[in-house]
N, C-alpha and C positions, 0 to 999 in steps of 0.2 A: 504494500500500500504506500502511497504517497506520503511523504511527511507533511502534514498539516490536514491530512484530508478527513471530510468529517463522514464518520460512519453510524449511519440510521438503520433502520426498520421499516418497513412500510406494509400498510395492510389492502390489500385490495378487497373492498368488501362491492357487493354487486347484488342488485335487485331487478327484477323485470328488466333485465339486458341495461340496468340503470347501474352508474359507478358513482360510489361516494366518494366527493373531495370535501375538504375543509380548509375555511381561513382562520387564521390566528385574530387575534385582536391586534389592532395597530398595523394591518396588514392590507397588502391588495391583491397578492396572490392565492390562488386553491392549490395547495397540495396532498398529499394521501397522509391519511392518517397515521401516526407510528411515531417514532422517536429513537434517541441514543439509547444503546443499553446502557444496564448500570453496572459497577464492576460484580463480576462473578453472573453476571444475569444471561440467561443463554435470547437467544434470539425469539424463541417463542413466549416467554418468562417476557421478555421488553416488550412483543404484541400483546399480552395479557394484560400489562399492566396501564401500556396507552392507553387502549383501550376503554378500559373501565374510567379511569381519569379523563379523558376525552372526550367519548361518546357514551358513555353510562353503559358498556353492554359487556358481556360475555364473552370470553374467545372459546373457541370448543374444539374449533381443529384447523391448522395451516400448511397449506403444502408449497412447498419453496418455485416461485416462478421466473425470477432471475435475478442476477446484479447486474447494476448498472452505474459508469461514475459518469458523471455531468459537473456541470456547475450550479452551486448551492442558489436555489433561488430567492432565499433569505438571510444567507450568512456569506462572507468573504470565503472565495475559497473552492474547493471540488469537494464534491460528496458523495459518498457511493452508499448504495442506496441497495439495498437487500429486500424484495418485494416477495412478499406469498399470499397464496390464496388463501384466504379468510372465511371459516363459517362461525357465527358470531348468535346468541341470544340476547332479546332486547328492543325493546327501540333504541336508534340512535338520537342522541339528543346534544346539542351541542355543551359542553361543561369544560372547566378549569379553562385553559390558555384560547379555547377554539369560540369563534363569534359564531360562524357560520357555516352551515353545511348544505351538499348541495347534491342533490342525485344528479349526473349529467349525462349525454353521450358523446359518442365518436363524433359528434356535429357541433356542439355546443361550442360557443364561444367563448371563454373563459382567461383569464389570465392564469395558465396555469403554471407548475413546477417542471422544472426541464425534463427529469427523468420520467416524469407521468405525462409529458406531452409528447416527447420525441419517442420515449421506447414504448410504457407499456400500454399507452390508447391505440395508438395502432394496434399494437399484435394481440390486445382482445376486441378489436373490429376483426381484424383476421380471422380469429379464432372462432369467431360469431360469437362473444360471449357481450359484446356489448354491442346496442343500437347505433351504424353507421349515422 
């Protein structure tokens, strides 16, 4: 890994071919749900806990869908970004650091995060898992 580079989580959670993004407060970009781990915390242990802090929900089960580094669309810097599939109990509700959330598609206009606009909304248009 790069020196300096900042390493996340990210959760791709998905409804009716809908993808959830979220913005921070203070913010004007949508990026995916998730966060740093914390020391000793394994990577599903860091989706669990965003989560719940987050979005108020449950994690239940995540399957790894890829890494990806970009540049941080809120911090100085490169990011890589560790993305899995998400099945989650709950409604999502926006809570702690997040103002807003947003079901969107592959259409949507959005200002979004580098690694959720360039990598993974495409290759779940591809995949047909989200609305073109």
């Amino acid at each position: 890994m790069l020196a300096g580079m900042i390493e996340k989580c990210a959760a791709v959670i998905l409804q009716n071919r809908r993808l959830l993004v979220v913005r921070k407060h203070g913010t004007s970009v949508f990026i995916s749900p998730g966060g740093k781990t914390a020391p000793g915390e394994t990577q599903f242990e860091c989706l669990r806990r965003e989560l719940k802090e987050e979005l108020s929900v449950e994690l239940t089960d995540a399957r790894p869908f890829g890494t990806f580094d970009r540049p941080s669309a809120l911090e100085d810097g490169m990011v890589r970004i560790h993305v899995w599939f998400t099945t989650i109990v709950g409604k999502c509700t926006a809570c702690a650091e997040i103002e807003e959330i947003r079901w969107i598609t592959g259409a949507d206009k959005l200002p979004l995060g580098s690694v959720f606009a360039e990598c993974v909304i495409p290759e779940l248009v591809r995949l047909g898992h989200l609305h073109a």
